[in-house]
C-alpha positions as CSV (number, residue, x, y, z in Angstrom):
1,X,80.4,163.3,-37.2
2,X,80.3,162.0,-33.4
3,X,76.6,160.4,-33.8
4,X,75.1,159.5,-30.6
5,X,72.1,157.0,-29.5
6,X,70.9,158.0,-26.0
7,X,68.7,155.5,-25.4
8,X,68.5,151.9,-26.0
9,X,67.0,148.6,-23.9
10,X,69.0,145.3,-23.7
11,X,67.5,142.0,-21.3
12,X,68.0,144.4,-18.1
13,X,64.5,146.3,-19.3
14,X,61.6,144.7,-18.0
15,X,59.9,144.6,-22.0
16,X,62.8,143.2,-23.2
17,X,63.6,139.2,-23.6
18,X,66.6,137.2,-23.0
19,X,67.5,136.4,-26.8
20,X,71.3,136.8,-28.1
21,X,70.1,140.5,-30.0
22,X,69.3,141.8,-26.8
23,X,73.0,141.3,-25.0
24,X,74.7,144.5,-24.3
25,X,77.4,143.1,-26.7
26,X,75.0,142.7,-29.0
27,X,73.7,146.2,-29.0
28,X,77.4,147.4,-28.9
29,X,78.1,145.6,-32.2
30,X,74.5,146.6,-33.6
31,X,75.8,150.1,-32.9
32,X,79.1,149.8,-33.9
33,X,77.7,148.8,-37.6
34,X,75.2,151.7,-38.0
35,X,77.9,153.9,-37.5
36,X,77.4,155.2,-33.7
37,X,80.7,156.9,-32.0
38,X,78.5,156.6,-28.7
39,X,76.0,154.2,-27.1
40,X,74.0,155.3,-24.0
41,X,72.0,151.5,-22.6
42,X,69.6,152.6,-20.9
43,X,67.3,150.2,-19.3
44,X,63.9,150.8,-18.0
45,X,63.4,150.9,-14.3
46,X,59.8,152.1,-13.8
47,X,59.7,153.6,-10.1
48,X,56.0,152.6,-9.8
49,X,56.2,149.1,-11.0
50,X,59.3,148.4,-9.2
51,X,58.1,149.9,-5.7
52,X,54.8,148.8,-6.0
53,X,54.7,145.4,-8.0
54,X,58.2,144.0,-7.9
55,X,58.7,144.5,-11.6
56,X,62.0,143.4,-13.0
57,X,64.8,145.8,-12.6
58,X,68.3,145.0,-12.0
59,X,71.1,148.1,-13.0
60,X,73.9,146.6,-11.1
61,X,73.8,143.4,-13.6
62,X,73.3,146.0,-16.8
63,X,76.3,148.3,-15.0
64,X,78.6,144.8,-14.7
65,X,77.9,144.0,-18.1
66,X,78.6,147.5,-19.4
67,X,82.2,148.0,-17.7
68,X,83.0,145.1,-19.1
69,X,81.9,145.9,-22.9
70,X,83.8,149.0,-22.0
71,X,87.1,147.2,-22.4
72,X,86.4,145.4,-25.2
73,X,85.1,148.1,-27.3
74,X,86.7,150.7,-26.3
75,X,88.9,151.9,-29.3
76,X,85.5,151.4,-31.3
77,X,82.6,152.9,-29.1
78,X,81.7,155.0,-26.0
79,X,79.5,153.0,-23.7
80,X,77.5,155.2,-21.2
81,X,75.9,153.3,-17.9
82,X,72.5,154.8,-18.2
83,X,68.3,154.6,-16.9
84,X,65.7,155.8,-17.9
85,X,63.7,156.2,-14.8
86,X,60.0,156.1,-15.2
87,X,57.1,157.7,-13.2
88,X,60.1,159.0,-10.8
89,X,58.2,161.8,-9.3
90,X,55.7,159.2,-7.7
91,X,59.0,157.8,-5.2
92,X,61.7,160.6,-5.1
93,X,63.2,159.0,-2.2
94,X,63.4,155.9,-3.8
95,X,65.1,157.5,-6.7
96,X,67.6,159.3,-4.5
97,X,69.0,156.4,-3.2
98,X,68.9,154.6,-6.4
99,X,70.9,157.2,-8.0
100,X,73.1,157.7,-5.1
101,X,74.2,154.3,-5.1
102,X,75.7,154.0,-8.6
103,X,77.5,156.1,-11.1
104,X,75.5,156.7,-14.3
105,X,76.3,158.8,-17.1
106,X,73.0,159.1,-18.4
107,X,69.7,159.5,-16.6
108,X,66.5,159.8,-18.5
109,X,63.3,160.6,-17.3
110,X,59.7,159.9,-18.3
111,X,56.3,159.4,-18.2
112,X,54.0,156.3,-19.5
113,X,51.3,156.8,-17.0
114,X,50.0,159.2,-15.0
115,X,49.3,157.9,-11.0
116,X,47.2,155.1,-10.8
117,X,46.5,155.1,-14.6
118,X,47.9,153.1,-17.1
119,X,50.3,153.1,-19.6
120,X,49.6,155.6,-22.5
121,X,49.8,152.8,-25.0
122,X,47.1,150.6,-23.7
123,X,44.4,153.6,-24.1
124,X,41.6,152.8,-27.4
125,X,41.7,156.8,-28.5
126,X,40.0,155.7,-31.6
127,X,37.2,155.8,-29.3
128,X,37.7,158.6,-27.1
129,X,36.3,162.2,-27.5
130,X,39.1,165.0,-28.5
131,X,38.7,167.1,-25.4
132,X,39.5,163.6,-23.7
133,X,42.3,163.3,-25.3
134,X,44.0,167.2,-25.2
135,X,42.9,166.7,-21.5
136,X,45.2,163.5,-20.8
137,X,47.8,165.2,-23.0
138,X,47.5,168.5,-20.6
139,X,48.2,166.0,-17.6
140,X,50.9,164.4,-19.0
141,X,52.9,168.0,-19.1
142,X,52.4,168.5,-15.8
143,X,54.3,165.4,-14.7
144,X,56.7,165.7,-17.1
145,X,57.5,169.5,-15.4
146,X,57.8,167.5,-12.1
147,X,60.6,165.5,-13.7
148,X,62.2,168.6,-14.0
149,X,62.4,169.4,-9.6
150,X,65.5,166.3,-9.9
151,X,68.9,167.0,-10.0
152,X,69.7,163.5,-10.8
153,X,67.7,163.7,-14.1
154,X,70.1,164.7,-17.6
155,X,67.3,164.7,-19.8
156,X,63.1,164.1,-20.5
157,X,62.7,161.1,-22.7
158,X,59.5,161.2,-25.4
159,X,57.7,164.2,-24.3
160,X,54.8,163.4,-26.4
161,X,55.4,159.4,-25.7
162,X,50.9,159.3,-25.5
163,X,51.0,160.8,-29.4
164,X,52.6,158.2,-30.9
165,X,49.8,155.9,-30.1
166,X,47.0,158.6,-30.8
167,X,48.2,158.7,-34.0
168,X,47.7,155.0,-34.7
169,X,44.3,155.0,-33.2
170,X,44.1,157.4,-36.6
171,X,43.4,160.8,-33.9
172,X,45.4,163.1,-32.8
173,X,46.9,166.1,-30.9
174,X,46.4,169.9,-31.6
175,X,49.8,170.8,-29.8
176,X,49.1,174.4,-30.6
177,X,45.6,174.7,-28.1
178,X,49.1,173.6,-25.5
179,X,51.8,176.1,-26.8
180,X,51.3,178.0,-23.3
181,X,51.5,174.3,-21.0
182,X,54.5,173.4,-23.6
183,X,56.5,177.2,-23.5
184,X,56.2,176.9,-19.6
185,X,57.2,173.2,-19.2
186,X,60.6,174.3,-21.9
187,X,61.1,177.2,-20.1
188,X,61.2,175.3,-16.9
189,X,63.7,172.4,-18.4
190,X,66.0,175.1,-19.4
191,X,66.2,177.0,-16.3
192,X,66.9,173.5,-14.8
193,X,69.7,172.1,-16.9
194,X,67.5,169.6,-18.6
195,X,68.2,168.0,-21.8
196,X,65.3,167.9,-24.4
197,X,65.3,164.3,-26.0
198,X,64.4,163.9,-29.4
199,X,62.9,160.4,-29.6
200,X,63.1,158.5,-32.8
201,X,61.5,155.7,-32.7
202,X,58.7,156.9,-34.9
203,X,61.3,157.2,-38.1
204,X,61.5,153.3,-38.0
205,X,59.3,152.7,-41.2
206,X,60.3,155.9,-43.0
207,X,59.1,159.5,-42.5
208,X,60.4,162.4,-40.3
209,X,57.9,162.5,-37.2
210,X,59.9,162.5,-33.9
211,X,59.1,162.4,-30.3
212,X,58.3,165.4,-29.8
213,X,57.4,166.7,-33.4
214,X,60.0,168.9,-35.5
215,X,57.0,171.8,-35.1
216,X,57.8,171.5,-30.9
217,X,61.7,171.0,-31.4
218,X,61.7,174.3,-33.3
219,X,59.6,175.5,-30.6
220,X,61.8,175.0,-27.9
221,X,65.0,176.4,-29.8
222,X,63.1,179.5,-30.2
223,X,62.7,179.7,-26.0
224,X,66.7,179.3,-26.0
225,X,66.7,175.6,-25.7
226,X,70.5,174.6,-26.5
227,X,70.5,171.2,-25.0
228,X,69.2,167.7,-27.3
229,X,69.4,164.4,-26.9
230,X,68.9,162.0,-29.9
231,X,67.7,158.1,-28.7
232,X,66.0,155.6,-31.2
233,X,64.6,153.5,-28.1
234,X,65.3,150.3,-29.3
235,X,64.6,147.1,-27.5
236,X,67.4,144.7,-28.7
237,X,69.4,145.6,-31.7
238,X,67.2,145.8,-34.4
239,X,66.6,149.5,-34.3
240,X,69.9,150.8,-33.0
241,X,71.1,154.3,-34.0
242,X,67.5,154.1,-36.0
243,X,66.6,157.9,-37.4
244,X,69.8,159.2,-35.8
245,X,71.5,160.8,-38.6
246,X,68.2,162.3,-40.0
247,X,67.5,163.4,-36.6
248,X,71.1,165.4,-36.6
249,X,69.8,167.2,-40.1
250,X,66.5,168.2,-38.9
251,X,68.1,169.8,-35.6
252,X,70.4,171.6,-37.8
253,X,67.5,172.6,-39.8
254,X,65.9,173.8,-36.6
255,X,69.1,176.2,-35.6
256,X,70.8,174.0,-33.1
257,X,74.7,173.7,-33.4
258,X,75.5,170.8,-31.0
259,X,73.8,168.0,-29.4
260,X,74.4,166.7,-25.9
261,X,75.7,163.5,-24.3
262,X,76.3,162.6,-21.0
263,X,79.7,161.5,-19.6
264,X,79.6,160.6,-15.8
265,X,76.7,163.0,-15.5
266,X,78.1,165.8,-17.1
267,X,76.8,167.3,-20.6
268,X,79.2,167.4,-23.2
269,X,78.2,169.5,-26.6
270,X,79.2,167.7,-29.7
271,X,79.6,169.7,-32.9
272,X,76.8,168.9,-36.0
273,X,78.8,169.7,-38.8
């Protein structure tokens, strides 16, 4: 089985430190050992932060130290140059010349904060009304559907990144009051080429709740979505290829054949047997 995690973090991301687990080598070997034929590093470069604050972002370093894991690994693991560009739709020219100046294999996109907001995770749901919290939920759709206007992006990282920290606030999300918002934003990823990514870091401590949920992964196939991603988004190497395997039985469960990689841009279907 060619397993495949689409989205990791090493030092490059601005969340990440500069400890030995977080070297690309390191993630390489971390992957090597859970069994991973492929490794996509994808650091964070959040459009916002970096045009706005001067957060930390350097993929020319990450892209150096990737070519050269390349040739050490190679007859062990695929290494794909990736991003995961955040908020991109805020700075599309920005983003067109970032992406036209390197070569990436893998470009995620995502949202953890709507314009001028903050992140997702640093909201107290516990002690926000429901309607408050379906109505963030509803706006975080309709950014994600703007992700969707860029060629450059492969695939949409963590559609329901806000619901994993609803859920520990001990709330949570009727996805079904949103099956309309949700059919139309999957309808619009398909008709665009996009790549649904099924996020697992949720499966870290046991369980089989991914971002987004099996219910909206079934949901999608049923629209004629073909095209999945599977990414534990770990920082460092602790959770690398984390909920991967499972995450290939549960698509299989929900009707898909294949999942999807990235090589110099270009999806490549891979086989779940």
């Amino acid at each position: 089985m060619y397993y495949a995690d689409c989205h990791s973090h090493s030092k490059y991301s601005f969340d990440v430190g500069d400890e030995p687990t977080t070297q690309i080598d390191a993630l390489c070997e971390a992957a090597i050992k859970a069994g991973m034929s492929e490794l996509a590093v994808t650091d964070h470069y959040e459009v916002n932060g970096v045009v706005e604050w001067g957060e930390r972002a350097d993929p020319v370093s990450a892209a150096k130290d990737i070519e050269a894991a390349r040739e050490k690994y190679s007859d062990r693991l695929r290494i794909s140059l990736g991003i995961e560009l955040g908020q991109a739709e805020e700075y599309p020219s920005h983003v067109y010349d970032l992406i036209s100046s390197m070569k990436f294999d893998y470009v995620l996109g995502s949202i953890h904060n709507l314009p001028g907001r903050q992140d997702f995770c640093g909201y107290d749901y516990g002690k926000m009304d429901q309607e408050s919290i379906e109505r963030l939920f509803e706006a975080s759709l309709r950014y994600l559907s703007m992700l969707c206007d860029f060629k450059q992006i492969n695939t949409i990282a963590h559609i329901t990144y806000m619901h994993r920290y609803v859920t520990e606030d001990g709330k949570d999300i009727d996805f079904k009051r949103h099956y309309a918002s949700i059919g139309e934003f999957f309808r619009k990823m398909i008709q665009s080429g996009k790549s649904l990514e099924i996020n697992t870091s949720t499966m870290r401590h046991g369980g089989d709740r991914t971002l987004p949920s099996f219910e909206l992964v079934k949901y999608y196939r049923e629209l004629g979505g073909e095209m999945v991603t599977c990414g534990s988004d770990t920082h460092g190497t602790k959770y690398v290829g984390a909920g991967i395997k499972r995450a290939y039985e549960m698509l299989k469960e929900a009707g898909f054949g294949y999942v999807t990689v990235f090589h110099e841009g270009k999806p490549v279907m891979m086989k779940i047997d």
